[in-house]
TIVO-2410 file (N, C-alpha, C; in nm, 3 decimals):
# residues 102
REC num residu      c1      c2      c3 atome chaine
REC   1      X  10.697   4.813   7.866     N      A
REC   1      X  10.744   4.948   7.890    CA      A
REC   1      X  10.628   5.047   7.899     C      A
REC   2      X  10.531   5.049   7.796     N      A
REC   2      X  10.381   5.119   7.857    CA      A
REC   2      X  10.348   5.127   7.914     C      A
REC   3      X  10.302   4.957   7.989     N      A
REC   3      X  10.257   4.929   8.089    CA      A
REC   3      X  10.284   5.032   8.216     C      A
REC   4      X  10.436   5.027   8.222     N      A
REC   4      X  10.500   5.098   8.341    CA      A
REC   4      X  10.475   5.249   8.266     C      A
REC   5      X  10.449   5.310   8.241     N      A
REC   5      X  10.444   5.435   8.214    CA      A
REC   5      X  10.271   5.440   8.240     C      A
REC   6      X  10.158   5.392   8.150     N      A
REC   6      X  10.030   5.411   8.221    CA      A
REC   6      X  10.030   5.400   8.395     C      A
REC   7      X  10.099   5.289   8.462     N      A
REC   7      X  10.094   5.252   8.578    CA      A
REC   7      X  10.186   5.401   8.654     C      A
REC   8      X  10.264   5.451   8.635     N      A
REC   8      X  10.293   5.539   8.659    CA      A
REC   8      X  10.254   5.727   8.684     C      A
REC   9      X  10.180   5.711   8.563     N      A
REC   9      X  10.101   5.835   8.507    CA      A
REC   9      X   9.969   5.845   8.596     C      A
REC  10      X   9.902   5.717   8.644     N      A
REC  10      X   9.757   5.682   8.679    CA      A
REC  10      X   9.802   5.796   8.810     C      A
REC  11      X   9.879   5.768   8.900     N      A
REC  11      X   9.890   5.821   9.041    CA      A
REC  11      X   9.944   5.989   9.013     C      A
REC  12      X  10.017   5.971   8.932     N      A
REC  12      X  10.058   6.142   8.855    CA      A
REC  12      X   9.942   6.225   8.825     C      A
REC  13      X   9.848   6.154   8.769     N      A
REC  13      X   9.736   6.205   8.708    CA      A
REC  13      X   9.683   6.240   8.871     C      A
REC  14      X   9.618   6.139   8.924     N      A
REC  14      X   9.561   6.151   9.035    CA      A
REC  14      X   9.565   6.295   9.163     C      A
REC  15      X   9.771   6.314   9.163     N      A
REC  15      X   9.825   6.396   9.228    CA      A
REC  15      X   9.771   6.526   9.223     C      A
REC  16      X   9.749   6.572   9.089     N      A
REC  16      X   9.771   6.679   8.965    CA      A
REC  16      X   9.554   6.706   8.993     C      A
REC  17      X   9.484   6.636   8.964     N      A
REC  17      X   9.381   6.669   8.987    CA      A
REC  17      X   9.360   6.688   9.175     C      A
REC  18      X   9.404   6.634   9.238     N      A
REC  18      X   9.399   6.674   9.406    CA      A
REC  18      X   9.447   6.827   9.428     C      A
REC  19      X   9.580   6.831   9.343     N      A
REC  19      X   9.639   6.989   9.351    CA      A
REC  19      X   9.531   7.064   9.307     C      A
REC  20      X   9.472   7.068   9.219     N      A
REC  20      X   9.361   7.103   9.127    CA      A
REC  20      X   9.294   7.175   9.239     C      A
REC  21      X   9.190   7.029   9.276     N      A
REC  21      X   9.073   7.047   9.379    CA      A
REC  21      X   9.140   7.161   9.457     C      A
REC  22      X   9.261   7.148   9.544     N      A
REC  22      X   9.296   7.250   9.645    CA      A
REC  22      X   9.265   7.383   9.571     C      A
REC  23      X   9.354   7.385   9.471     N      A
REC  23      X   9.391   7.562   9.405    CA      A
REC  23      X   9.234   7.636   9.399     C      A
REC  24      X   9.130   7.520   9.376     N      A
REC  24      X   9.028   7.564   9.336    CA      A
REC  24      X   8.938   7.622   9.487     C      A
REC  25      X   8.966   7.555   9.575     N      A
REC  25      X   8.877   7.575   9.711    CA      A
REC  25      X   8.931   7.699   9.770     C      A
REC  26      X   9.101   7.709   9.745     N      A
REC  26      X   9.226   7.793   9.809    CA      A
REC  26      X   9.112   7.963   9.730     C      A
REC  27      X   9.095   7.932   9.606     N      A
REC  27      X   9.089   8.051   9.530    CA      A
REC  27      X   8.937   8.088   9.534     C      A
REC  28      X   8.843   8.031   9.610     N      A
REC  28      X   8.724   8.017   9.622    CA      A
REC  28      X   8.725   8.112   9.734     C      A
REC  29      X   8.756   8.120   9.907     N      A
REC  29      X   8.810   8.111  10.040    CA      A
REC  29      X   8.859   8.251  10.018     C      A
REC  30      X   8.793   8.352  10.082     N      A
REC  30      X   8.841   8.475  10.088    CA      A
REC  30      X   9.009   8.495  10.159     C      A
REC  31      X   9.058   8.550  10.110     N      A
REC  31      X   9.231   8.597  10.142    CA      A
REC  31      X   9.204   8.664  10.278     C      A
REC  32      X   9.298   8.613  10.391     N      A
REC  32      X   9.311   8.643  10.511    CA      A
REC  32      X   9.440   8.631  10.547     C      A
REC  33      X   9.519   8.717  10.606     N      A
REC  33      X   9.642   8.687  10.654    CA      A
REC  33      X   9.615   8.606  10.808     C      A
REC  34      X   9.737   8.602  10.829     N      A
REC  34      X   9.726   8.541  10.963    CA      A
REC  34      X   9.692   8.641  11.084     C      A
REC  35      X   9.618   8.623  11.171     N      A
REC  35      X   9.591   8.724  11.241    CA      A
REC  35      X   9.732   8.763  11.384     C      A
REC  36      X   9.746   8.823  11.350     N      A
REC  36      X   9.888   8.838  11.429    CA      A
REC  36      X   9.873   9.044  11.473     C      A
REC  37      X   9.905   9.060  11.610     N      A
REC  37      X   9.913   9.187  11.614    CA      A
REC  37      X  10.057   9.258  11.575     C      A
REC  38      X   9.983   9.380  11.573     N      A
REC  38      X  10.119   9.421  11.488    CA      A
REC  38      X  10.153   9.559  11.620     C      A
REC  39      X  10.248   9.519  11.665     N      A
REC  39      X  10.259   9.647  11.782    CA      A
REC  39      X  10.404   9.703  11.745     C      A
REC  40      X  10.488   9.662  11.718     N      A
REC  40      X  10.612   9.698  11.639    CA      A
REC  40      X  10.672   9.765  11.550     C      A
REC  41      X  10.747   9.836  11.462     N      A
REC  41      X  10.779   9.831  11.357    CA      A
REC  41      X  10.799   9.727  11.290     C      A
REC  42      X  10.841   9.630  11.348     N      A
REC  42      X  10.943   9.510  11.316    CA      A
REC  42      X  10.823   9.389  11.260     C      A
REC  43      X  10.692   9.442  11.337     N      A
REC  43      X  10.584   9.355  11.281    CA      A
REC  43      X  10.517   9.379  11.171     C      A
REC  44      X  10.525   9.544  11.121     N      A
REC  44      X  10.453   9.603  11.041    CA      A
REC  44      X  10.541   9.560  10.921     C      A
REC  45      X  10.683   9.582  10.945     N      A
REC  45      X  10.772   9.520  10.799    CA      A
REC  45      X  10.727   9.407  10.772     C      A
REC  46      X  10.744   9.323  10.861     N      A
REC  46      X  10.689   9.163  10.865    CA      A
REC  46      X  10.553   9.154  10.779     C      A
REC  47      X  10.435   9.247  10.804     N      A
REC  47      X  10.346   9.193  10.725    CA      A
REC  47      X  10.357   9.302  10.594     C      A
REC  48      X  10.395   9.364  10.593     N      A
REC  48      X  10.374   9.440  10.434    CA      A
REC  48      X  10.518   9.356  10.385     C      A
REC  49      X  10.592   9.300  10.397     N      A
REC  49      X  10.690   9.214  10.301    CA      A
REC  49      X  10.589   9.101  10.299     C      A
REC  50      X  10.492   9.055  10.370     N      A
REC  50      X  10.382   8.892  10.365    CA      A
REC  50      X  10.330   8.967  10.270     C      A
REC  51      X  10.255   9.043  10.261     N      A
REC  51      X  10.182   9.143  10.185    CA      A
REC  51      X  10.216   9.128  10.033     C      A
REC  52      X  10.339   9.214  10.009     N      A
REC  52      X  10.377   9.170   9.875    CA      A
REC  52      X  10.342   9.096   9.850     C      A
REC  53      X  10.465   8.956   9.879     N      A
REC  53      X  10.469   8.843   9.817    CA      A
REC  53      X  10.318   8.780   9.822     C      A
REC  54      X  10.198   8.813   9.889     N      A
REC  54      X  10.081   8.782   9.841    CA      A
REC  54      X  10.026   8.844   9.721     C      A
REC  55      X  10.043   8.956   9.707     N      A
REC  55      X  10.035   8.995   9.618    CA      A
REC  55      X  10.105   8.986   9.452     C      A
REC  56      X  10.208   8.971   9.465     N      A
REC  56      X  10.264   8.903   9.365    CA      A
REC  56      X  10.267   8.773   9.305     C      A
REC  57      X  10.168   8.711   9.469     N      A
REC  57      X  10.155   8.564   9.405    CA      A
REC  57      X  10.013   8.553   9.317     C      A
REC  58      X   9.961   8.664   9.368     N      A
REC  58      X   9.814   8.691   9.345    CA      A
REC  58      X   9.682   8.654   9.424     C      A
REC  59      X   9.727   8.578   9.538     N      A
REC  59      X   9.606   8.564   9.639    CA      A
REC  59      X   9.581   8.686   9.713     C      A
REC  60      X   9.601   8.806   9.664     N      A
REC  60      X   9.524   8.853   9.761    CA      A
REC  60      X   9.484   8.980   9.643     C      A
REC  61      X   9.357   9.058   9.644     N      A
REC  61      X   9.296   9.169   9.569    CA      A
REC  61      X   9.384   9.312   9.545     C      A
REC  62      X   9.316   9.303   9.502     N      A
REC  62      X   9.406   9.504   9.474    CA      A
REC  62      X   9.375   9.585   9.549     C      A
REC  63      X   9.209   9.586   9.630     N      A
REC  63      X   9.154   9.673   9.682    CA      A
REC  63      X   9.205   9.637   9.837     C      A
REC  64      X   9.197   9.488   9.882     N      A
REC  64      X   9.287   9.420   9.995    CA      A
REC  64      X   9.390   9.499  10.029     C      A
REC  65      X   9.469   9.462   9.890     N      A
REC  65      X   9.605   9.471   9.930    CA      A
REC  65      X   9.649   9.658   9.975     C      A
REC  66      X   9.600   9.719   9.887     N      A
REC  66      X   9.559   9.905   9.886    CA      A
REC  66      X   9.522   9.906  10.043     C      A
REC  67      X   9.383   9.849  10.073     N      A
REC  67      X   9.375   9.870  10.247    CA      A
REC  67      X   9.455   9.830  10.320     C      A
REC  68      X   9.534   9.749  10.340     N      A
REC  68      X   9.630   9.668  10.442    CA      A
REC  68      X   9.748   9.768  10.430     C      A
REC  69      X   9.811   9.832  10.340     N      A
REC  69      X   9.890   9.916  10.306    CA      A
REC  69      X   9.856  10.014  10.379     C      A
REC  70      X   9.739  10.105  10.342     N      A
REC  70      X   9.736  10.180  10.415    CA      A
REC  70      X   9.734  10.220  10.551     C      A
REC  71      X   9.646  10.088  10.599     N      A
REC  71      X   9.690  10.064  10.755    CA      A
REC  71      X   9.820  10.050  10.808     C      A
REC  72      X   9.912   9.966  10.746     N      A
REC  72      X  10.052   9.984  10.772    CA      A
REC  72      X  10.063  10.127  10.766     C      A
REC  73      X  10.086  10.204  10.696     N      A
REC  73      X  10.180  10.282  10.641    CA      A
REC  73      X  10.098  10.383  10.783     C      A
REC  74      X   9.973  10.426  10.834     N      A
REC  74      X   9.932  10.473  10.918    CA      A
REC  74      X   9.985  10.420  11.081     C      A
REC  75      X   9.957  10.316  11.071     N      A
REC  75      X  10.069  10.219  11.205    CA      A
REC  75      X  10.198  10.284  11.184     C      A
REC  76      X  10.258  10.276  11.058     N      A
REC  76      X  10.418  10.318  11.115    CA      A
REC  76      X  10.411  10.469  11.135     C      A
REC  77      X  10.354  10.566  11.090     N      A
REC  77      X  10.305  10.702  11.102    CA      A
REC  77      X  10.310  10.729  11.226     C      A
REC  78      X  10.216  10.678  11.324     N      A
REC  78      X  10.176  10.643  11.411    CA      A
REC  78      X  10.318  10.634  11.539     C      A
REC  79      X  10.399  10.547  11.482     N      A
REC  79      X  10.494  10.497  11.595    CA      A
REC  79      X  10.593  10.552  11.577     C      A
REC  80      X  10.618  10.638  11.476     N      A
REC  80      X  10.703  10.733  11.446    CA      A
REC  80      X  10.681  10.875  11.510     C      A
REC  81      X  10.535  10.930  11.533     N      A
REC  81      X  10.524  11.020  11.620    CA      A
REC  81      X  10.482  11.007  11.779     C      A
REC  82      X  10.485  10.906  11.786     N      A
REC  82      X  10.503  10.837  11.909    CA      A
REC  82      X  10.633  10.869  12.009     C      A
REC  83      X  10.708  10.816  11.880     N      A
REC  83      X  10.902  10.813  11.905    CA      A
REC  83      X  10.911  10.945  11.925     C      A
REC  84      X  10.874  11.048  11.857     N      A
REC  84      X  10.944  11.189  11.796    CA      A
REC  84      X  10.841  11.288  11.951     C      A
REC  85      X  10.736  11.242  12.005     N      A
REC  85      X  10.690  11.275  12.084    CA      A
REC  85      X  10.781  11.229  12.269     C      A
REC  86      X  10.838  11.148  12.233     N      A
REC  86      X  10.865  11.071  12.378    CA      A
REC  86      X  11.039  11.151  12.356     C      A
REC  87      X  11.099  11.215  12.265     N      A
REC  87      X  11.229  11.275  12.206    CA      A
REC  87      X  11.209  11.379  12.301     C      A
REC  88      X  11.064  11.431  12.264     N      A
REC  88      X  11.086  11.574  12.232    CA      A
REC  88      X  11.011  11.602  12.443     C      A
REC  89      X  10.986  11.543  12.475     N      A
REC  89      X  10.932  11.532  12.658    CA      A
REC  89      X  11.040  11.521  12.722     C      A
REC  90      X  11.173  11.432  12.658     N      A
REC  90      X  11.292  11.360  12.750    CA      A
REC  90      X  11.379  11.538  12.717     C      A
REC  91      X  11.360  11.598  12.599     N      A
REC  91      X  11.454  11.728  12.597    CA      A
REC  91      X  11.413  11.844  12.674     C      A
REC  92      X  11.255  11.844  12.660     N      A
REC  92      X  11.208  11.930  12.781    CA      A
REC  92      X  11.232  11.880  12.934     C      A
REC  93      X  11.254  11.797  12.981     N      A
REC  93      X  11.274  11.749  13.084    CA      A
REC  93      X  11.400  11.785  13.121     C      A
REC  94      X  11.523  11.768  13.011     N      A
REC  94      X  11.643  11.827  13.058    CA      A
REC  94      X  11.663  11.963  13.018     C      A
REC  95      X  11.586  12.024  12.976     N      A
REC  95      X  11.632  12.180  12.937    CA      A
REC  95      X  11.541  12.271  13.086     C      A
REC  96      X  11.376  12.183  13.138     N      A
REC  96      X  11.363  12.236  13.224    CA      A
REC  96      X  11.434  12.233  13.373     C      A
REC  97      X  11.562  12.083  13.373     N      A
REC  97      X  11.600  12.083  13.494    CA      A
REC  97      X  11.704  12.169  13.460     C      A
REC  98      X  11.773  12.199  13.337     N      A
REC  98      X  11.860  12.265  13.341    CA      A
REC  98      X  11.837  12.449  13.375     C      A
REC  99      X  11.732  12.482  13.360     N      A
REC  99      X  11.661  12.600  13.377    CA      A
REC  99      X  11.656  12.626  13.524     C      A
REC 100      X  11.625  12.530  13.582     N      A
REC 100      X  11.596  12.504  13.705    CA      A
REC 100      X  11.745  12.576  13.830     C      A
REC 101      X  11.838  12.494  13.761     N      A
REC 101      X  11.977  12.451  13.822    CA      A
REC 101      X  12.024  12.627  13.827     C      A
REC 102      X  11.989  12.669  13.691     N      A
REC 102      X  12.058  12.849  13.682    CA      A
REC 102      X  11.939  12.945  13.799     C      A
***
């Protein structure tokens, strides 16, 4: 019955130090997301929810995570007055044809 339990444990053991080696190279290896553009809203959610959960897992820094944020939060800034700009051209456009018409 040992027998089978050393014989068992040997490859357990083995597993457990390989995981090891990784965590150790993983945590060595500067934090990079995936490089993906972000032209969207829909992309910017996408990476500040990746974001978190890096952060909560803890691979990624405080000072990282603070910059990437802020770039989001400037990107959505960004595409929000974008939107509120392309609103506000389509109302002049109909208030000047309507100007026009009188």
């Amino acid at each position: 019955m040992e027998v089978e339990k050393k014989q068992r444990s040997k490859p357990l053991q083995s597993s457990l130090k390989l995981l090891q080696q990784k965590q150790e190279i993983n945590d060595s290896e500067p934090y990079t997301l995936k490089s993906r553009r972000v032209t969207k809203l829909s992309h910017a959610k996408r990476l500040l929810s990746n974001l978190i959960y890096d952060f909560q897992r803890g691979t990624i820094t405080d000072q990282k995570a603070k910059t990437l944020t802020y770039l989001i939060i400037n990107f959505v800034q960004v595409c929000k007055d974008l939107e509120l700009e392309g609103k506000v051209k389509t109302l002049e456009n109909k208030l000047g044809s309507s100007l026009e018409e009188l």
